[in-house]
C-alpha positions in Angstrom: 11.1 21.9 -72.2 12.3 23.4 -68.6 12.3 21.5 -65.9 11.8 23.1 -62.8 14.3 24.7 -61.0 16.1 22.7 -58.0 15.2 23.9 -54.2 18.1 25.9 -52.8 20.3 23.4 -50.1 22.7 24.5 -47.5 24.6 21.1 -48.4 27.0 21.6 -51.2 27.0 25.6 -50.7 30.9 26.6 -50.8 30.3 29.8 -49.7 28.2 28.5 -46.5 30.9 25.5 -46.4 33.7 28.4 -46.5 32.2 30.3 -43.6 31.9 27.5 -41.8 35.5 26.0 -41.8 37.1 29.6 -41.2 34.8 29.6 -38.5 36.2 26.7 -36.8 39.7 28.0 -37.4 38.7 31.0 -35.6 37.3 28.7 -32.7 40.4 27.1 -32.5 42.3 30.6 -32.6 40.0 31.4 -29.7 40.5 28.4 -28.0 44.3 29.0 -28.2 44.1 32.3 -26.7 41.9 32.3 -24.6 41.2 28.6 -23.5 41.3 28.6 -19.6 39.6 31.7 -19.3 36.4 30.6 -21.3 37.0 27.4 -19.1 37.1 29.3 -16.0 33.9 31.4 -16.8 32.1 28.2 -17.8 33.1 26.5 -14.7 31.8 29.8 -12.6 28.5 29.4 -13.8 27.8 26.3 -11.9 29.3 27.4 -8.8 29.1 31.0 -8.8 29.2 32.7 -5.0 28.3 35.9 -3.3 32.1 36.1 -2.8 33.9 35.2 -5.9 34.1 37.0 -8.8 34.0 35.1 -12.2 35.3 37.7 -14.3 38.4 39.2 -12.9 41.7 39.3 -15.0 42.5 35.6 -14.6 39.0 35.1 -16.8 39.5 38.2 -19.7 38.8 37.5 -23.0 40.6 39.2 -25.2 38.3 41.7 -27.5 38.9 39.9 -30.5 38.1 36.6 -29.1 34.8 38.2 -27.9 34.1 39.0 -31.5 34.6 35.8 -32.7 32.0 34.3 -30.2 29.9 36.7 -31.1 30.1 36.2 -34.9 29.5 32.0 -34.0 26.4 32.7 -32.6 25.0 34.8 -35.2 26.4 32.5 -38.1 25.0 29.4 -36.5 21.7 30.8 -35.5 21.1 32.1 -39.1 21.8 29.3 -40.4 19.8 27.0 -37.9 16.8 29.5 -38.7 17.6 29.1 -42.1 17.3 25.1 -42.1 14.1 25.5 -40.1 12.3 28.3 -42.3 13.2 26.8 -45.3 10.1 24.0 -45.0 7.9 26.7 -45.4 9.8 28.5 -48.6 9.1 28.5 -52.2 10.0 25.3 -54.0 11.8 27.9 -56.4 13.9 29.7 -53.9 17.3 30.5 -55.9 20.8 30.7 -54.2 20.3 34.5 -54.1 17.1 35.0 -52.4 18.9 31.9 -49.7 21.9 34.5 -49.3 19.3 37.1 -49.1 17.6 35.3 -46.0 20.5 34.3 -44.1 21.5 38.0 -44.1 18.5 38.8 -42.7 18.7 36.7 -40.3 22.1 37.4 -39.1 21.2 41.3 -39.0 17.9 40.7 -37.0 19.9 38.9 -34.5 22.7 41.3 -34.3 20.6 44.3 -33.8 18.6 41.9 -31.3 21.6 41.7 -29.5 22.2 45.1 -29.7 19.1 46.1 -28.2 19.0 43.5 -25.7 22.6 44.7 -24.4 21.4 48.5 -24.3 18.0 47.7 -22.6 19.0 45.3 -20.1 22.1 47.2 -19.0 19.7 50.4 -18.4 17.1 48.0 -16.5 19.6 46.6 -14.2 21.1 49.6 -13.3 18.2 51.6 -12.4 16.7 48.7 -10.5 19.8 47.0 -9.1 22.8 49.6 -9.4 26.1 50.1 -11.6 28.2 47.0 -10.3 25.6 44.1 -10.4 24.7 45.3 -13.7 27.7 45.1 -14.9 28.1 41.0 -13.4 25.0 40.4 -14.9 26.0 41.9 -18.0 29.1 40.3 -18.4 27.5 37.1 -17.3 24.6 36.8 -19.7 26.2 38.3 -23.0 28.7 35.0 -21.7 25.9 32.8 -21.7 25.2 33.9 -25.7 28.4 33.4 -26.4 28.0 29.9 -25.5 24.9 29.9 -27.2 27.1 29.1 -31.0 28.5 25.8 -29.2 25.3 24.9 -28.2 24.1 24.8 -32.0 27.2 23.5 -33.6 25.4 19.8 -33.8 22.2 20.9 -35.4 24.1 23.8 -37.6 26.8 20.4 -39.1 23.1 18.7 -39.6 21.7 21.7 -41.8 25.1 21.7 -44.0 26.1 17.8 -44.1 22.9 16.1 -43.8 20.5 16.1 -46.5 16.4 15.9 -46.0 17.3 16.5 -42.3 13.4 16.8 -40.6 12.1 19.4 -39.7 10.3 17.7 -37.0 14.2 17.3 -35.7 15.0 21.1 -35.6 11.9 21.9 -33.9 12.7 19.6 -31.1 16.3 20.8 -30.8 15.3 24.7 -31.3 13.0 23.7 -28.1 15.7 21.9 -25.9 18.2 25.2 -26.6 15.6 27.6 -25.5 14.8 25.5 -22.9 18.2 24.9 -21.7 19.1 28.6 -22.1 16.4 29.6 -19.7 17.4 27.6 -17.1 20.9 28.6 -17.2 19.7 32.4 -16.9 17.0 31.5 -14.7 19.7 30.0 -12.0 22.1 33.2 -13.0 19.5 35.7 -12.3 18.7 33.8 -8.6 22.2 34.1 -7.9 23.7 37.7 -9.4 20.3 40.0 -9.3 18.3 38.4 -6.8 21.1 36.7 -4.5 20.2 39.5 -1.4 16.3 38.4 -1.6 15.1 36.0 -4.0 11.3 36.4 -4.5 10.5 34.1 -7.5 7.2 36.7 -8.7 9.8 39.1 -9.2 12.3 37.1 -11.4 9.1 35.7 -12.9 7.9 39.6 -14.0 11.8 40.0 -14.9 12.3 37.2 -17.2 8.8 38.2 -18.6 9.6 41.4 -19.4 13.5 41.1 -20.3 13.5 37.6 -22.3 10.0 35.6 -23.0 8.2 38.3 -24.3 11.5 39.3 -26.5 11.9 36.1 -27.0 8.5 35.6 -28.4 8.9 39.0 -30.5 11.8 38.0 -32.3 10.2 34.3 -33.2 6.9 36.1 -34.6 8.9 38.5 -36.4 11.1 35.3 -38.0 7.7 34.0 -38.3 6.3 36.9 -40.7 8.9 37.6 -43.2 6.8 39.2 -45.7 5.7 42.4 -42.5 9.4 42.5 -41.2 12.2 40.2 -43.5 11.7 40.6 -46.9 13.4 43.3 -47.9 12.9 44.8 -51.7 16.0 45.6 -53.8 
C-alpha cells in the first residue's frame, strides 16, 4: 500500500541550506569590504540634511557588494513568501514543484525591482530633475538593500524551525512593510519634498509609486494559477 507522500519543508533542504550559508559568507565578504560605508549610509538615513551628501566616495559600495545585497533580498524574500504561501499549497507538493516556486518568486521580485528602478527614476526626473532623482534613487534601492537584513530572523525561522505559524509570518510580513514605509515615507519628506513638503502630494506619490505596486505584486503572489504557475 502507498502512503501518502510527505509535504515538501524548507527544513532539511541542502540545497536551500547551501544557499543560505554561502549567502552569509557573502555578507561577511560584504561586510569586509565595504563595512563603514554601509554603516555610514545607514547612519545618514536618520540624520540626512539639505547640506550633506550621504553617498559621496567616503560611502561607495563597490559593484559587487551591491550585487550581493541585491541577491539577499531576493533569496530571503522568496523564501519568506515561500514559508508564507506554502499554508495554502497542495499537501502533495514535491521538492520540484518547491524549487519551481521559489524561482518564481525570486524572478517576480527581480523584474519588480527592475521595473520599479526604471519607473521611478523616469518619475522623479521629470517631476523633480536629474540630481534629486538620482539621491532618491540611490537612497531607496539602499533602503531594499536593507530590506534582506530586515528578513534574516523570519527567513532562519522558515529553514530551522519546524510548524513555524503562519499566523507568525503574517504578523512579521506586516511589521516589515510597515517599517519600510516609514523609513521611505521620512526619505521622501526629506530628499523629494525637502523645498515644500505638502503631505497630499507625498500621499498621491506613495500611492502611485509604492501601495498600489505594492498591492499589485501581493495580488499577483496571491493568484499563482493567472500569473506563477508556469507550465513546462
Amino acid at each position: 500500500m502507498t502512503g501518502e507522500s510527505i509535504p515538501y519543508s524548507l527544513i532539511g533542504d541542502n540545497l536551500v541550506m547551501s544557499l543560505f550559508l554561502l549567502n552569509l559568507l557573502a555578507m561577511a565578504y560584504v561586510f569586509l569590504m565595504n563595512g563603514s560605508s554601509i554603516l555610514e549610509r545607514t547612519k545618514s538615513m536618520f540624520y540626512y540634511g539639505k547640506q550633506s551628501n550621504p553617498y559621496n566616495d567616503r560611502t561607495h559600495i563597490t559593484r559587487i557588494c551591491n550585487f550581493l545585497l541585491y541577491w539577499q533580498t531576493v533569496f530571503y524574500g522568496s523564501i519568506t513568501l515561500f514559508g508564507y504561501m506554502q499554508y495554502g499549497s497542495p499537501a502533495g507538493m514535491d521538492q520540484t514543484a518547491a524549487y519551481t516556486h521559489l524561482l518564481q518568486y525570486a524572478l517576480l521580485l527581480l523584474i519588480a525591482l527592475i521595473l520599479k528602478s526604471s519607473v521611478t527614476h523616469l518619475c522623479n526626473t521629470t517631476l523633480f530633475g536629474e540630481k534629486v532623482a538620482k539621491e532618491w534613487n540611490q537612497s531607496y534601492f539602499f533602503t531594499i538593500k536593507l530590506l534582506g537584513f530586515i528578513l534574516f530572523p523570519i527567513v532562519v525561522c522558515c529553514i530551522f524551525v519546524k510548524g513555524f505559524p503562519k499566523s507568525y509570518y503574517t504578523i512579521y510580513i506586516i511589521f516589515v512593510t510597515l517599517l519600510y514605509l516609514a523609513v521611505i515615507i521620512s526619505r521622501s519628506i526629506k530628499i523629494i519634498f525637502a523645498k515644500k513638503c505638502n503631505y497630499l502630494d507625498i500621499f498621491l506619490y506613495l500611492c502611485a509609486l509604492e501601495l498600489l505596486p505594492m498591492a499589485f505584486l501581493w495580488k499577483t503572489i496571491h493568484i499563482p494559477n493567472a500569473f506563477l504557475i508556469i507550465k513546462f
